[in-house]
C-alpha positions as CSV (number, residue, x, y, z in Angstrom):
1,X,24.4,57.7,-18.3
2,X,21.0,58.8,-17.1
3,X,19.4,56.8,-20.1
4,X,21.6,53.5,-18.8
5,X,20.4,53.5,-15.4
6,X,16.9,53.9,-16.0
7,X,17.2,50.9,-18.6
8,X,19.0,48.9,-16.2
9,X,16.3,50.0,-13.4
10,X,13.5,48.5,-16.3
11,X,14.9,45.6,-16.4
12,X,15.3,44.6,-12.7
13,X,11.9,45.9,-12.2
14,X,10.5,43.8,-15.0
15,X,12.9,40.6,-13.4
16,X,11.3,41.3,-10.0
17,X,7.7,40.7,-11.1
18,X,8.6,37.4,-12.3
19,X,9.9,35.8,-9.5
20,X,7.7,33.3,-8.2
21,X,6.9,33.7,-4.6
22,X,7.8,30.1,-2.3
23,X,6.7,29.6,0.9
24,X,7.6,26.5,2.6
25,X,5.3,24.9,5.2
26,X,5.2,22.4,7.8
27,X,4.0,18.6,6.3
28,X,0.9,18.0,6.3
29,X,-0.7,21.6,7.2
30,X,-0.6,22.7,3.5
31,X,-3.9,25.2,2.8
32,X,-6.8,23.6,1.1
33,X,-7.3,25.7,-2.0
34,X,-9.5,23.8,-4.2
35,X,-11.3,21.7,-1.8
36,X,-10.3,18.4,-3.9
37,X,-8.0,15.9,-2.3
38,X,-5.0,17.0,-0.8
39,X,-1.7,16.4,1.4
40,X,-3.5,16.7,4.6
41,X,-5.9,14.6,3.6
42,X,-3.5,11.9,2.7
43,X,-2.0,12.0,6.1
44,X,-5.3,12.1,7.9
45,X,-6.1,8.8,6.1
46,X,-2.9,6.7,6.0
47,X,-2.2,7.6,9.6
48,X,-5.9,6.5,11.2
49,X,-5.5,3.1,8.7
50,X,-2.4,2.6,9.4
51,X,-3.1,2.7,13.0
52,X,-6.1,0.9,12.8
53,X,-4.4,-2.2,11.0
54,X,-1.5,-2.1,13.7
55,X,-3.4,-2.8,16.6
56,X,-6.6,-4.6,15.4
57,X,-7.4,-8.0,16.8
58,X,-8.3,-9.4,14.1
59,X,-4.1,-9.0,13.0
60,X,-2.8,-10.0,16.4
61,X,-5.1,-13.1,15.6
62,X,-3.2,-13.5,12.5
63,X,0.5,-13.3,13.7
64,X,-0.3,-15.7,16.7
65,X,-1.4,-18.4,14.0
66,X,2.1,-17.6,12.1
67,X,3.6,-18.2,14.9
68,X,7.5,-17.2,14.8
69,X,7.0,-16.3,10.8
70,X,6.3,-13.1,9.8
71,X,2.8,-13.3,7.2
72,X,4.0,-11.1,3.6
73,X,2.2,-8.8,2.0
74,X,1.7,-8.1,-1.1
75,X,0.1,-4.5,-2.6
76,X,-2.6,-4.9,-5.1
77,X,-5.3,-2.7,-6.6
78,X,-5.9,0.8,-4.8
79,X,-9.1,1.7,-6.7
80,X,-9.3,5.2,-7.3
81,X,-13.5,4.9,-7.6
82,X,-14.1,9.0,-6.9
83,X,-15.0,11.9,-9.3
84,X,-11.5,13.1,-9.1
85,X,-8.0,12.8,-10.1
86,X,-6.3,10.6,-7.3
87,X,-3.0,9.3,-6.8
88,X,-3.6,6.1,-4.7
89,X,-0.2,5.3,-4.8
90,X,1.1,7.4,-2.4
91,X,-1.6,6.1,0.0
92,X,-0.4,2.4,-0.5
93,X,3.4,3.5,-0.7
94,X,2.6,5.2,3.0
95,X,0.9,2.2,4.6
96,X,3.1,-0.4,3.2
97,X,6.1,1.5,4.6
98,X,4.6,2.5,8.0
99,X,3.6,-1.4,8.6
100,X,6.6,-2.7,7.2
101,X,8.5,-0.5,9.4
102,X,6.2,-1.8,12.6
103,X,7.8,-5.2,12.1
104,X,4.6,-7.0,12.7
105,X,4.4,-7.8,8.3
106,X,6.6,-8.2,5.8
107,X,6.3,-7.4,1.8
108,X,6.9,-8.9,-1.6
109,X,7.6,-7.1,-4.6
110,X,4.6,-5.4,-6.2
111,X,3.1,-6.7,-9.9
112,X,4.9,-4.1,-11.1
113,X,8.2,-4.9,-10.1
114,X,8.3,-8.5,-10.8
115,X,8.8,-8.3,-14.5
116,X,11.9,-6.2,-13.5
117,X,13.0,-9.2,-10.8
118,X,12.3,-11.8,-13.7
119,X,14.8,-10.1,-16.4
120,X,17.9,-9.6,-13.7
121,X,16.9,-13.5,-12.6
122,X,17.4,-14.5,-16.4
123,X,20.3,-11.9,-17.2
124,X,22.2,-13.3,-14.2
125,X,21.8,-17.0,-14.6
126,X,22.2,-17.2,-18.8
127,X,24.3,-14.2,-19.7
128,X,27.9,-15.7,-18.8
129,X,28.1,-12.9,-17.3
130,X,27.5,-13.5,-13.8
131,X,29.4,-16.0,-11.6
132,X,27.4,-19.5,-10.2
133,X,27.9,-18.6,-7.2
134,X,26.4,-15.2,-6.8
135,X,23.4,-15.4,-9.6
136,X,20.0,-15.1,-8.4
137,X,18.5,-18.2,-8.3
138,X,15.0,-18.7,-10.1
139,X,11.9,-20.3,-7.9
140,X,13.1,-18.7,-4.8
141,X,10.9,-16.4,-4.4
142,X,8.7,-16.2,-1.2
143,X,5.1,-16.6,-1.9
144,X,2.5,-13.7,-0.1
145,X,0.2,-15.1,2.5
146,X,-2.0,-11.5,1.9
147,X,-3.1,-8.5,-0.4
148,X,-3.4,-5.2,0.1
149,X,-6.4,-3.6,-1.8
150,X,-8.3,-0.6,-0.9
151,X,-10.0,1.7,-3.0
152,X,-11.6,5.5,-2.5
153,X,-15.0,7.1,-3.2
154,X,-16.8,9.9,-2.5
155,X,-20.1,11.4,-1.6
156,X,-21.0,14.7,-3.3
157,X,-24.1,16.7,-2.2
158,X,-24.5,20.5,-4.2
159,X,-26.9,22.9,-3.5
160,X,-26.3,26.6,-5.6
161,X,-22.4,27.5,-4.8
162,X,-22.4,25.0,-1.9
163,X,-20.7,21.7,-2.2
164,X,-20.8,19.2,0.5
165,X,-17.5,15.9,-0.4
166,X,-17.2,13.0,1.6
167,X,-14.5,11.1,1.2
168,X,-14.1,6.8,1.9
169,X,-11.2,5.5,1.9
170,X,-11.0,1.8,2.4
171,X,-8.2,-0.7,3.5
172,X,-8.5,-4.5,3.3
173,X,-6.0,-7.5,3.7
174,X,-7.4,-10.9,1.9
175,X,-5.8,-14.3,2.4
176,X,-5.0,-15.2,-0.9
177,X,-4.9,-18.7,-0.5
178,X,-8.4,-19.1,1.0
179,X,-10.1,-15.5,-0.2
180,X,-11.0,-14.7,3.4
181,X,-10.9,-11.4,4.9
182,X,-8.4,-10.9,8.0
183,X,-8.8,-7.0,8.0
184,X,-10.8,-4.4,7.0
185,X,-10.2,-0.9,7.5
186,X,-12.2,2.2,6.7
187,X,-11.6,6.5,6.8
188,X,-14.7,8.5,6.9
189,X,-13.2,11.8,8.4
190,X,-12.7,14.0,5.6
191,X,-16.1,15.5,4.8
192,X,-15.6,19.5,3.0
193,X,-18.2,22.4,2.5
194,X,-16.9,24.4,-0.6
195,X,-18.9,27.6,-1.2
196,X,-17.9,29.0,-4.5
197,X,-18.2,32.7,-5.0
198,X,-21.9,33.6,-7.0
199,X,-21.0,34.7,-10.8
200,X,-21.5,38.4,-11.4
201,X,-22.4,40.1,-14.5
């Protein structure tokens, strides 16, 4: 009996020490570990652009020439022009659904969903499958008036275990039409000193 408990006490000692440990945290405030890109960053960013395209004049300009139509939007290229791994998606998916939601632009599918709009366009019109009078007719979409591009780069400055990053993050909305520039938007906060511990031998 003694010789079961103390394997049983083995095994839900060994069980414990495998548990990972979760901590949940408010959005947003999660610790910088590594000093590379991170959550907070992406809020600090998205939420000063976001604001900044809201109430620029140049965009109030643009609506009053539109008159009682909304100018679309389409997302293009978020460049990702740093030394590190970044997912500019996330900062496009945030803008596009903060400014969306302001009701001052509307969107049109991305590049990347289109191909997917084409083949339920041509499933629903020539499959048989679909009545007449609910199939998605082709050459109805609505053409963008704008694109989204932006792109992020960084500024790195080392000196022994110090490093200095500065991150740019720029926003820009182009009239495709004519190529001119309507708005043009630009994140310069986020500047990090790592110190790394010296190496010991």
């Amino acid at each position: 009996m003694k010789r079961i408990l103390v394997i049983v006490a083995s095994v839900l000692l060994m069980s414990s020490c495998t548990v990972p440990t979760v901590t949940r945290i408010q959005t947003g405030f999660g610790p910088d570990l590594s000093g590379y890109w991170n959550s907070r960053d992406i809020q600090i960013v998205c939420e000063s652009l976001i604001e900044d395209c809201l109430i620029n004049p140049r965009i109030t300009q643009v609506l009053r020439e539109f008159g009682n139509r909304k100018p679309t939007v389409v997302v293009g290229r978020f460049r990702n022009e740093s030394s590190e791994q970044i997912n500019t998606e996330i900062i496009t998916s945030i803008m596009e659904t903060a400014i969306f939601n302001s009701g001052r632009l509307d969107f049109v599918a991305p590049q990347g969903l289109r191909q997917e709009l084409y083949d339920e366009r041509a499933y629903q019109s020539a499959s048989g499958h679909v009545s007449d009078s609910t199939a998605a007719r082709i050459g109805m979409e609505i053409g963008a008036d704008f694109i989204m591009t932006g792109s992020i780069r960084t500024v790195i400055d080392r000196d022994g275990n110090t490093t200095v990053r500065t991150y740019y993050v720029t926003a820009e909305l182009t009239n495709i039409e004519t190529g001119a520039r309507v708005w043009i938007g630009q994140n310069s906060d986020i500047t990090k000193v790592i110190t790394r511990p010296a190496n010991r031998f």
